[in-house]
N, C-alpha and C positions, 0 to 999 in steps of 0.2 A: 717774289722770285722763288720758284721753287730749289731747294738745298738737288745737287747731283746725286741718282743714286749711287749707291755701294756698290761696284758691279762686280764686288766679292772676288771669289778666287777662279771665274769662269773667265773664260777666253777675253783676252783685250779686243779695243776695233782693229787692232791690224793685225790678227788673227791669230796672236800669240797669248799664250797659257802665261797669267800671271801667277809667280812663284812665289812661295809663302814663306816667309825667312825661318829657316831652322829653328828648332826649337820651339816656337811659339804658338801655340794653341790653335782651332779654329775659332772664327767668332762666335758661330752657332755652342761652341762649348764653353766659350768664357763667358758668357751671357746665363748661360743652363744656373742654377742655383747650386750650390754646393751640397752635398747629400750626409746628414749625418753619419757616422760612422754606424755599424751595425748595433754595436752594443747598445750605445747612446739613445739609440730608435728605440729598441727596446724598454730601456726606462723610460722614455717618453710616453712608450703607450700604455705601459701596465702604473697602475697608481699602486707603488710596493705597501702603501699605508691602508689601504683595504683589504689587498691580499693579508695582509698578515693578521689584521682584525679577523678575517674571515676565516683565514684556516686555523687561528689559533686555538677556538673552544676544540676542533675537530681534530687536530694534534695534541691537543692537553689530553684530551677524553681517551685516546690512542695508548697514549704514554701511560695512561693511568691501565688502561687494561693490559699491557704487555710487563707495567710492573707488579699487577696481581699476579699474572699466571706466572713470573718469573717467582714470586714469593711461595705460590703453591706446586711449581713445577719440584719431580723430584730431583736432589744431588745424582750426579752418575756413582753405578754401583762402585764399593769398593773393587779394587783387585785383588787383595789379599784379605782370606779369614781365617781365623783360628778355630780349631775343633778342639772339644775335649774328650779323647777316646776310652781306654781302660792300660790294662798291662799291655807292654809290646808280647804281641802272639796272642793275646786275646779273640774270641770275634769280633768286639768291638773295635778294637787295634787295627783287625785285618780287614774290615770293612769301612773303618777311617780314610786307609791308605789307598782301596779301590775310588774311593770319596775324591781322594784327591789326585788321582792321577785322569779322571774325568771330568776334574774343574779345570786341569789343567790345558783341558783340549779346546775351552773356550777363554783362554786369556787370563785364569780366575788360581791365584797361588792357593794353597789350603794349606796351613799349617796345623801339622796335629803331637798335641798332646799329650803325654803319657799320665792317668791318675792309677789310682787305684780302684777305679770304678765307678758306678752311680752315682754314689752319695756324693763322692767329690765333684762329680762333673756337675753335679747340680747345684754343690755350694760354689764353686767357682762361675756358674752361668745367674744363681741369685747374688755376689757380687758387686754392684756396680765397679770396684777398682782393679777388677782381674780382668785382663784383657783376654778375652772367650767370648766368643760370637754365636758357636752351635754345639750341640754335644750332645750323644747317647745317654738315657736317663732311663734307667727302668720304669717300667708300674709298679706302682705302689710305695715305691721309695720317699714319697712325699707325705704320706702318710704315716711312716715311720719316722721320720725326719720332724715334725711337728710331733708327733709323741715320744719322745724319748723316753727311753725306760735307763735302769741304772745297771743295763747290758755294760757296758764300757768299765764302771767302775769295779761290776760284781764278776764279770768274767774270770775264769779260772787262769792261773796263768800257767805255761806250756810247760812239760815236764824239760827234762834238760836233754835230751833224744829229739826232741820233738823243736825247743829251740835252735839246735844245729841242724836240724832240717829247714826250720825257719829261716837261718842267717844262708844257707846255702841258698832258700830260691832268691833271697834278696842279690845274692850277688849275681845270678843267672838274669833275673828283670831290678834295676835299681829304684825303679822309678814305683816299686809294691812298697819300697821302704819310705823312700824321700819323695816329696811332691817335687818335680820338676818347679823350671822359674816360669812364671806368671801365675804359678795355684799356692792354693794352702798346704797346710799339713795333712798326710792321712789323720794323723792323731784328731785332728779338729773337724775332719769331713762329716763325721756325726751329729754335728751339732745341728739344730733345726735350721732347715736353709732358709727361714724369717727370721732368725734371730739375728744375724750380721747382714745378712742382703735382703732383698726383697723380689719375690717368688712372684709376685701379680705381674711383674712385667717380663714374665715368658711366656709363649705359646709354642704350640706342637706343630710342628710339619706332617705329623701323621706318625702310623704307628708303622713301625719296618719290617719289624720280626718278630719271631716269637723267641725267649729268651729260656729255654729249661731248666727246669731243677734236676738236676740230675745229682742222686744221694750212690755212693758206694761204701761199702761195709760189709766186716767181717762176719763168719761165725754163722749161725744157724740161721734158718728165714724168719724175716721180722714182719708184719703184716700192719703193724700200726708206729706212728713217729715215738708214740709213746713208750716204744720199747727199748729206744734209746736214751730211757733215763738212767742215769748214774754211768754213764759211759761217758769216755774221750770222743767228744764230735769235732771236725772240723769245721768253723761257721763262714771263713771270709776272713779279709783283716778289716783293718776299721776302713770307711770309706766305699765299701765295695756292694752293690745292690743283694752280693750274694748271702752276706752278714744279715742286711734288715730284712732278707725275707726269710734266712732260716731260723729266727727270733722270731716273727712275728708268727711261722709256722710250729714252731714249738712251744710258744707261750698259748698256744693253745691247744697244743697238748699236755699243758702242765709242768712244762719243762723252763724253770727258772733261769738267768745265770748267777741268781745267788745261791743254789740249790748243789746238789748233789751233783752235777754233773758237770762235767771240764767241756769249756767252750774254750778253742782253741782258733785263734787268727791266721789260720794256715789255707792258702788257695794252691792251684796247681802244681808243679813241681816236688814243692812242700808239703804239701798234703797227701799227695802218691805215694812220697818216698817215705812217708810217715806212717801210712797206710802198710806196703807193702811189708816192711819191719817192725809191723804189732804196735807201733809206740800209739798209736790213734786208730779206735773201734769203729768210726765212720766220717767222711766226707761227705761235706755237701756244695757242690762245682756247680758254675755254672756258666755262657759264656761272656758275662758281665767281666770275670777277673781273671778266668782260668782257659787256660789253653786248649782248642780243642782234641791235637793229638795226644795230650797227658790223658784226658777221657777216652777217647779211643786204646789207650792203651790198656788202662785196667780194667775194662771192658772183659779184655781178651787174657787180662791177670789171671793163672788160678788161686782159687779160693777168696775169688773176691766177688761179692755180688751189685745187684743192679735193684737199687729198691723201688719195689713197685706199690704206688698210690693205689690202694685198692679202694680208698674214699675221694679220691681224685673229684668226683660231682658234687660231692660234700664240701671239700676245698674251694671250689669255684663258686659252690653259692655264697660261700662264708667268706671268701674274697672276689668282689668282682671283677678285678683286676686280673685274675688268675684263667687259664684257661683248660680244662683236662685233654692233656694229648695221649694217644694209645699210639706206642709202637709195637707191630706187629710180631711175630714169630719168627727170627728171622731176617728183622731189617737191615740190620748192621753184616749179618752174614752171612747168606744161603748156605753156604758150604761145611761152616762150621755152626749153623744154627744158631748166630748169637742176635738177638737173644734167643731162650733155649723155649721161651713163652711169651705171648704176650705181654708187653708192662704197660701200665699206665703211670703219665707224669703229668705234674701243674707246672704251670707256664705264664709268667708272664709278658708281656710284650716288652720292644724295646720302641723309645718315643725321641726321634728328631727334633728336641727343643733349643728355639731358640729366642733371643729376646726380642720383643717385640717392636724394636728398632731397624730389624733388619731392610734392607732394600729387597722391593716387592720384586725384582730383576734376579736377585741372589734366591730369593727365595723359591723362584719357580727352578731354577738354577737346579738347587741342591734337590728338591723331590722330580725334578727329571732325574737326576743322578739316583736317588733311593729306589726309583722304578727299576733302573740299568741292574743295581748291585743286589736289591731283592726279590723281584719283580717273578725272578723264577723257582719251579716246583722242586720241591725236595722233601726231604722224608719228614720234614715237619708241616711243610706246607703245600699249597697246590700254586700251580701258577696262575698269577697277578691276582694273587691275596694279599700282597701286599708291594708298595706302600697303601695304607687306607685311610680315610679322616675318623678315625673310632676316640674318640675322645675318651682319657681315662682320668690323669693327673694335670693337664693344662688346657685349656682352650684350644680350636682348631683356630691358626692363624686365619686373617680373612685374603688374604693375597694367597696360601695353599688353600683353601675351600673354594677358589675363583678355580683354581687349575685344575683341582679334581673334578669340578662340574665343567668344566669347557674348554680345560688344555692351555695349550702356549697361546696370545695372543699373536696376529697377522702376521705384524713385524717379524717377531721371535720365529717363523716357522718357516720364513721365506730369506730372512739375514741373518749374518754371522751376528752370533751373540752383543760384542761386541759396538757393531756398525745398528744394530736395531735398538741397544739402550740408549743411543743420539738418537735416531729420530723418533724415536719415543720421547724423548725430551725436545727435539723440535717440534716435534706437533702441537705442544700446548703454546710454545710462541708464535707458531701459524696461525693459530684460531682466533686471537685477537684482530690479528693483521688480516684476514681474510671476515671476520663479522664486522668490526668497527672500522678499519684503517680502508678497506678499499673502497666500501659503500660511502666514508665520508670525503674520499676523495673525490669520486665521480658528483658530491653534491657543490663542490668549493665551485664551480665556475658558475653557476646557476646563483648560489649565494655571493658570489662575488660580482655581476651583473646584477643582482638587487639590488647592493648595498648601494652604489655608483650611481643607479639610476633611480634611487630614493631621492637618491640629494640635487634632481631635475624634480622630479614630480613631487615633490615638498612644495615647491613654489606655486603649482595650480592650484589649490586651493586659495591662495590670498588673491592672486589675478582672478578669479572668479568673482571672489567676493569687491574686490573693487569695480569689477567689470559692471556687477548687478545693482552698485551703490551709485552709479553714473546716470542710471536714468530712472533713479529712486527721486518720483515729484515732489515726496515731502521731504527728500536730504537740505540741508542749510548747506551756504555757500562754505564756513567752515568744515562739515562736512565733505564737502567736494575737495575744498582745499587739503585736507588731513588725508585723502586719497590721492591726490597727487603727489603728497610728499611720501605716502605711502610705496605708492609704486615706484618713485625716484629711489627709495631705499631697498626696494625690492631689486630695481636694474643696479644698482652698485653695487649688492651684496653676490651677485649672480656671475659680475664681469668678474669678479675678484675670485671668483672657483675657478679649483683644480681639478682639470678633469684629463682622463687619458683621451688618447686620439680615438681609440676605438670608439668613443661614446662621444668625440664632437659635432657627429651631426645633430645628435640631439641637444645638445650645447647650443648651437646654432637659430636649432628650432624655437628652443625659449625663447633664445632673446628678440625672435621674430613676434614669440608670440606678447613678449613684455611690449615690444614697439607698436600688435595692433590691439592692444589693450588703452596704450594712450592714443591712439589714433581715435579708438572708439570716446576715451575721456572729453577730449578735444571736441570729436563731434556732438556729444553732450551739450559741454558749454557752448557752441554755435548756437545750435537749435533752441538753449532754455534765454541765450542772449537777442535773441530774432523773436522768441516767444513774448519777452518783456520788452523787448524796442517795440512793438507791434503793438502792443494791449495799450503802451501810453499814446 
C-alpha cells in the first residue's frame, strides 16, 4: 500500500488553501541543509597552513629589504643649525644673518654665532664637542693653523693709547673679547685646528666670496710690505683670519713678531680710532673681523692711505689661495675720485665649511642660500662667480658637487622644502615594496595551488608503480600481495588528508583513481588465477 502523498501547502480537495501554522518554516526549507556561516566557508576552503608556508619566505625576503632600506634611508633634516660667523657688523656676521633669514623661509632655524673670525670658526667646527654645524673659514687659514709660528707669544704688546682703544672696541662688539657659549676662547683660536679637533672631517660647500686685504697707513707712499718694518701694524686679534694672513704676508717680507716691529691685536673700531690719533702707523682690515663702514670710512679719512699691492701676481703665485684684485680709479667714488688711482689688492676667498655629517637636504639648503646672498656682481666680483666648487683648504662635499653639476633634485624643485625631505625619505621605503613585495604577491597564489596540489600528485607515482607491478609475469604472489597492502596504505593515507574545497574535486579524482588501480589489481589476479586453473 502505497504511504498518501503530502499534498503540502497547495489547495485541499474541497477547494480550500491549507494554512501553514505561524511561525514554522516551509518544508522545502527545513529539508534544505544548513549553510555555514560565511566566515567558517572561508576557513573551510582556504588551507591557512599552506598559505602561510607559502607567503612566508616571500614576506620574510620583504621585511628583510624594507629593513635595509630603513637602515640606509636618510634621518629627516635637522630644523635647526648653528653657524659660526665673525664680529657682529662683520661681513661674515652680515651674511650669516641674510643666511638665516633665508633658511628661515623654508622651516630651517639658523642659529648664528659671534667669534672672532676664521681661526676660531674653524677650531670650533674641528671640534667635535662644540655644537657648530657650518661656518665662514678663510683660505689659507688652515695652513697657518697647522704651522704655528711663536706670533702669539713674540707679539708686541699695545702701547697704553692703543689698549684703550682696544678695551673701547671690545665694549662696542663683546663677543672680539670673549668667545660666546658653545666656542672657545679667542686666546686658544690659534692653536692648530688638529691639535684639539679633527680637521678631516670637514668639507667645503664652495667658495662664497672673495675676502680682501685691505691695509690703511699713515705717512708717505709705501710700495713694498717691507716698509713697514719697525712700525706699529695692526694685525687682527687672535682668532681672526685677518691675523694669520697678515703674518704669514709679512713673514715673507721679513717682518718677524719677535723683531723690531709692534704687532698689535686691533681690528675695526680699534684700529681706526688708533689709526686716526697716530697711536698705530698701519692696519690691516679685512671683512673676516672688521666692519665694512669702519673701511669705508678711512678710505675717505684725510691723510690716510689705501696700500696698494704692486706685487699683487707675485702674492698669488707665492700663495695659491690668494687672488690679485685691481680696483679701478674711482670705484669707491666717481665724484671724489677715491680711489685717486688704480690699487691692486690679495684676496683671499671665504669657504662655507661644514662637517661632513651634514644632511645632503641641508646641504643643498644652504648653497641655494650662498647663490641668493653672493651670487651677485659687485666691485669685487662679477655676477654668479660665486658660490663655486674651487677647492682650496677642504674637500668639495659630494652632496654640493651633485648640486653644482645638476641643481635641486625633482622633488626639491616641484615641493615645499619641507613635504620633499618625506618623500624623499619614502621613496626608498617604496622600492622595496614595489621590486620585491608586489611581484611576490602576485606569485603566492600560483605557489600556493602548487604546494596543495603537490600533496595529490605525490601519490601518482606509487599508483603507477603498483599499477605496472600487477601484470608483471615474473612478480611472486608475495610480491602481489606487498602491492595490495601497498595500495591499502596508500587509500588510508589519502582519506586522512586535508584538503580545502577548492581543490576537492581533485581529492575526489584520486580516490577514483586509487579505486581503479585496484580494480585493475583484482583483474590481475582473475586472469593469472584462470591462467593457472586452466594449465592444470
Amino acid at each position: 500500500m502505497m504511504p498518501p502523498e503530502n499534498p503540502g501547502p497547495g489547495p485541499s480537495p474541497n477547494g480550500r488553501r491549507k494554512s501553514r501554522l505561524p511561525g514554522l518554516p516551509s518544508m522545502s526549507r527545513m529539508l534544505r541543509p544548513p549553510r555555514p556561516p560565511r566566515f567558517v566557508a572561508r576557513v573551510i576552503a582556504v588551507s591557512w597552513r599552506d598559505l602561510i608556508v607559502t607567503m612566508g619566505p616571500i614576506v620574510a625576503i620583504s621585511a628583510g629589504a624594507i629593513w635595509l632600506a630603513i637602515r640606509l634611508i636618510q634621518p629627516a633634516p635637522p630644523n635647526t643649525l648653528t653657524m659660526t660667523a665673525g664680529p657682529p657688523g662683520s661681513s661674515f656676521w652680515n651674511a650669516a644673518e641674510r643666511y638665516k633669514a633665508i633658511l628661515a623661509r623654508n622651516g630651517v632655524t639658523l642659529k648664528v654665532l659671534p667669534s672672532a673670525g676664521s681661526m676660531q670658526n674653524l677650531e670650533r667646527l674641528s671640534d667635535p664637542n662644540a655644537s657648530v654645524d657650518i661656518g665662514f673659514v678663510q683660505s689659507g687659514v688652515t695652513l697657518a693653523a697647522l704651522a704655528p709660528s711663536s706670533a702669539n707669544s713674540g707679539a708686541a704688546q699695545p702701547t697704553n693709547a692703543a689698549q684703550d682703544a682696544g678695551a673701547a672696541s671690545a665694549e662696542a662688539s663683546p663677543s672680539a673679547a670673549s668667545a660666546p657659549p658653545g666656542g672657545s676662547s679667542p686666546s686658544g683660536a690659534s692653536q692648530p685646528a688638529g691639535g684639539s679637533g679633527d680637521a678631516e672631517h670637514l668639507v667645503s660647500l664652495g667658495s662664497v666670496a672673495y675676502v680682501p686685504l685691505v691695509i690703511f697707513y699713515e705717512g708717505p707712499k709705501r710700495l713694498r710690505l717691507s716698509a713697514f718694518a719697525g712700525k706699529r701694524v695692526a694685525i687682527g686679534p687672535e682668532g681672526s683670519g685677518t691675523r694669520a694672513l697678515a703674518l704669514a704676508l709679512l713673514k715673507a717680507n721679513g717682518i718677524e713678531p719677535s723683531g723690531d716691529t709692534t704687532l698689535l691685536p686691533l681690528t675695526g673700531e680699534a684700529a681706526a680710532h688708533a689709526l686716526t690719533t697716530h697711536e698705530i702707523d698701519a692696519a690691516f682690515l679685512t671683512g673676516d673681523s672688521a666692519q665694512p663702514p669702519v673701511m669705508a670710512r678711512l678710505l675717505r679719512t684725510p691723510g690716510v692711505r689705501l696700500f696698494s699691492f704692486d706685487q699683487a701676481r707675485a702674492y698669488a703665485r707665492r700663495f695659491p689661495y690668494l687672488t690679485d684684485i685691481e680696483l679701478p680709479m674711482g670705484a669707491f667714488d666717481l665724484g671724489k675720485n677715491l680711489p685717486p688711482e688704480s690699487v691692486h689688492t690679495v684676496a683671499p676667498t671665504a669657504e662655507l665649511v661644514a662637517r661632513d655629517s651634514l644632511h645632503p637636504a641641508l646641504s643643498d639648503l644652504l648653497v641655494e642660500a650662498a647663490k641668493e646672498v653672493h651670487g651677485r656682481a659687485n666691485l669685487l666680483q662679477n655676477a654668479g662667480e660665486f658660490p663655486a666648487p674651487v677647492m682650496h683648504d677642504f674637500p668639495i662635499s659630494s652632496d654640493a658637487a651633485r648640486y653644482y653639476k645638476s641643481g635641486k633634485s625633482f622633488l626639491y624643485r616641484v615641493l615645499p622644502f619641507w613635504l620633499a625631505s618625506l618623500a624623499d625619505r619614502l621613496i626608498v621605503l617604496i622600492v622595496p615594496i614595489v621590486v620585491v613585495l608586489i611581484p611576490g604577491a602576485r606569485l603566492i597564489p600560483s605557489l600556493y595551488a602548487w604546494r596543495v596540489k603537490s600533496r595529490i600528485y605525490r601519490w601518482y607515482g606509487a599508483l603507477i608503480a603498483i599499477e605496472r607491478s600487477a601484470f608483471d609475469e615474473n612478480a611472486t604472489e608475495e610480491e602481489r600481495a606487498a602491492s595490495r597492502a601497498k595500495l591499502s596504505e596508500i587509500e588510508g593515507a589519502v582519506n586522512r588528508l586535508k584538503m580545502p574545497l577548492a581543490y576537492a574535486d581533485q581529492f575526489y579524482v584520486l580516490r577514483e583513481h586509487i579505486g581503479f588501480v585496484r580494480a585493475r589489481l583484482a583483474q590481475a589476479y582473475d586472469e593469472r588465477t584462470h591462467t593457472e586453473a586452466g594449465g592444470a
